[in-house]
NUVEXFI-125140 format. One record per residue (C-alpha): x, y, z. Coordinates in steps of 0.25 Angstrom, whole numbers, padded with zeros to 4 digits, always signed. Layout:
! residues N
XYZ
...
//
This chain:
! residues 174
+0273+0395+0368
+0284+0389+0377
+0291+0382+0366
+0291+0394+0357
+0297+0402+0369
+0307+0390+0370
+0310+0391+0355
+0314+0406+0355
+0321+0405+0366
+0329+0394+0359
+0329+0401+0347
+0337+0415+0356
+0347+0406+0361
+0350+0398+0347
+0351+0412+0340
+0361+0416+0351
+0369+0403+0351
+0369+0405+0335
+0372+0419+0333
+0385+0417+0346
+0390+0406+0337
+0389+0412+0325
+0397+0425+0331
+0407+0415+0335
+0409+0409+0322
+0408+0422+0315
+0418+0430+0323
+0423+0421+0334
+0418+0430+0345
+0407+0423+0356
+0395+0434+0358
+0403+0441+0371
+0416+0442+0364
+0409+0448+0351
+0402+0457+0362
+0415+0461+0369
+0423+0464+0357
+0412+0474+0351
+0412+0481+0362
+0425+0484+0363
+0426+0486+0350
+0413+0495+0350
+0422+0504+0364
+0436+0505+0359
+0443+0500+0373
+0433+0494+0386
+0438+0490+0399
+0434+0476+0402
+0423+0482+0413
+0419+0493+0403
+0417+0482+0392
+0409+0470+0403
+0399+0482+0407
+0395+0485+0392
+0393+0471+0387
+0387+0468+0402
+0396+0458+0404
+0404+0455+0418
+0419+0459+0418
+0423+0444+0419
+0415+0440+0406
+0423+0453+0398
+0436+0449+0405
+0435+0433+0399
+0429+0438+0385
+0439+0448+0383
+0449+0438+0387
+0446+0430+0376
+0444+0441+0365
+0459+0446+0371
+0462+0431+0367
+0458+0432+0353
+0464+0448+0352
+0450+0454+0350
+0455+0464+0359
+0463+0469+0370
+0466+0475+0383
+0473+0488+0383
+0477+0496+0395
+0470+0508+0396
+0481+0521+0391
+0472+0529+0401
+0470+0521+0412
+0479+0509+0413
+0471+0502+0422
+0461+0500+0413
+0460+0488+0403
+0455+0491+0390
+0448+0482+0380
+0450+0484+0365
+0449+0477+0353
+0459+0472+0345
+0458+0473+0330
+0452+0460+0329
+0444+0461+0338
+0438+0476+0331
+0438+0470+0318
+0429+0458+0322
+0420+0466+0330
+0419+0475+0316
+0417+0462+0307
+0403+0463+0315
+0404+0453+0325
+0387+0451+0328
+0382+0453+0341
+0367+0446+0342
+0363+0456+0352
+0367+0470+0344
+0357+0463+0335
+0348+0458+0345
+0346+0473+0351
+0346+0480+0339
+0334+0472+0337
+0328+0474+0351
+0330+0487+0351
+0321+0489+0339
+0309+0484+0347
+0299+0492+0354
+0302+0492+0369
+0291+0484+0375
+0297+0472+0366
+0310+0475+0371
+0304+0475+0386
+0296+0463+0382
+0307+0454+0379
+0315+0459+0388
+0303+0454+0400
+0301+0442+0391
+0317+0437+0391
+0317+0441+0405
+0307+0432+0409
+0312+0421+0401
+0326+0423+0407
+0320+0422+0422
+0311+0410+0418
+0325+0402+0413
+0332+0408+0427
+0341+0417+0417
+0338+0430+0423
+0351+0430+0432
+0360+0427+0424
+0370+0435+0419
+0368+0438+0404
+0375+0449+0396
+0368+0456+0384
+0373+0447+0373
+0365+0436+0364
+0377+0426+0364
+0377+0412+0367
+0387+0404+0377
+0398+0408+0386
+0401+0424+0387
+0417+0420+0389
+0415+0409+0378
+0428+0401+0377
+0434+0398+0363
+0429+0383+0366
+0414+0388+0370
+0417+0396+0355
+0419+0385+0350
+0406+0378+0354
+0397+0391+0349
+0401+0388+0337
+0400+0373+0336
+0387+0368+0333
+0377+0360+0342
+0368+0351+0339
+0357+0357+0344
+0359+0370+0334
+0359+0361+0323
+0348+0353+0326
+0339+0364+0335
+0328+0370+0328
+0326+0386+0335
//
């Protein structure tokens, strides 16, 4: 029973680390930028705080990802015409027609599917995932609602190793 516990555990994180690699090679984007940008995209115009409490990120984590989507012009920040102490976050049109061309998000797909289930499976796993994140000391740490693998503020270098293999995805049975 443990070893088929460890297995599917294994088997969550590989298809996390697959799918966060695959986004990277398939739009260029890390989970959190993809995550940013749709929902910028999704709003018109944010403010950094109004864009860190919807995606339950911390300011500073917006502030460094939005950086480098600035840096890649996926979007901008405007001064508000109302109110120019404000600074507004938009996409660019890059940055729109990317997030049109369907960038995937594993978690839209992961909580379509959940939400499809009756709710006493949803409040079993969610006691079950619970438990297991205390039994591995995980239940403190500070975790934003994405299915992504690595860095939030990934670097172009830690980009790079996403989409490298490793040996172990190559030689790892799930």
């Amino acid at each position: 029973m443990t070893e088929n516990i460890l297995i599917a555990l294994r088997r969550v994180i590989r298809a996390i680390d697959q799918h966060s690699r695959n986004l990277v090679q398939s739009h260029g984007l890390t989970g959190p930028q993809a995550l940013l940008l749709t929902e910028i995209v999704r709003n018109g115009s944010l403010t950094g705080s109004e864009l860190a409490k919807r995606v339950s990120l911390s300011q500073a984590t917006v502030t460094d990802v939005v950086k480098r989507l600035e840096a890649r012009k996926l979007l901008e920040r405007k001064r508000d015409s109302v109110d120019k102490r404000k600074v507004l976050l938009r996409a660019t049109e890059q940055g729109e027609i990317l997030v049109k061309q369907s960038v995937p998000l594993l978690q839209e797909k992961f909580q379509s599917r959940l939400s499809e289930l009756k709710d006493w499976e949803q409040n079993q796993l969610l006691s079950s995932l619970q438990r297991i994140a205390e039994m591995m000391n995980a239940e403190d740490l500070d975790a934003a609602p994405m299915l992504t693998s690595g860095a939030i503020t990934a670097s172009p270098e830690a980009i790079e190793e996403a989409v490298t293999p490793h040996n172990e995805d190559q030689t790892a049975k799930p």
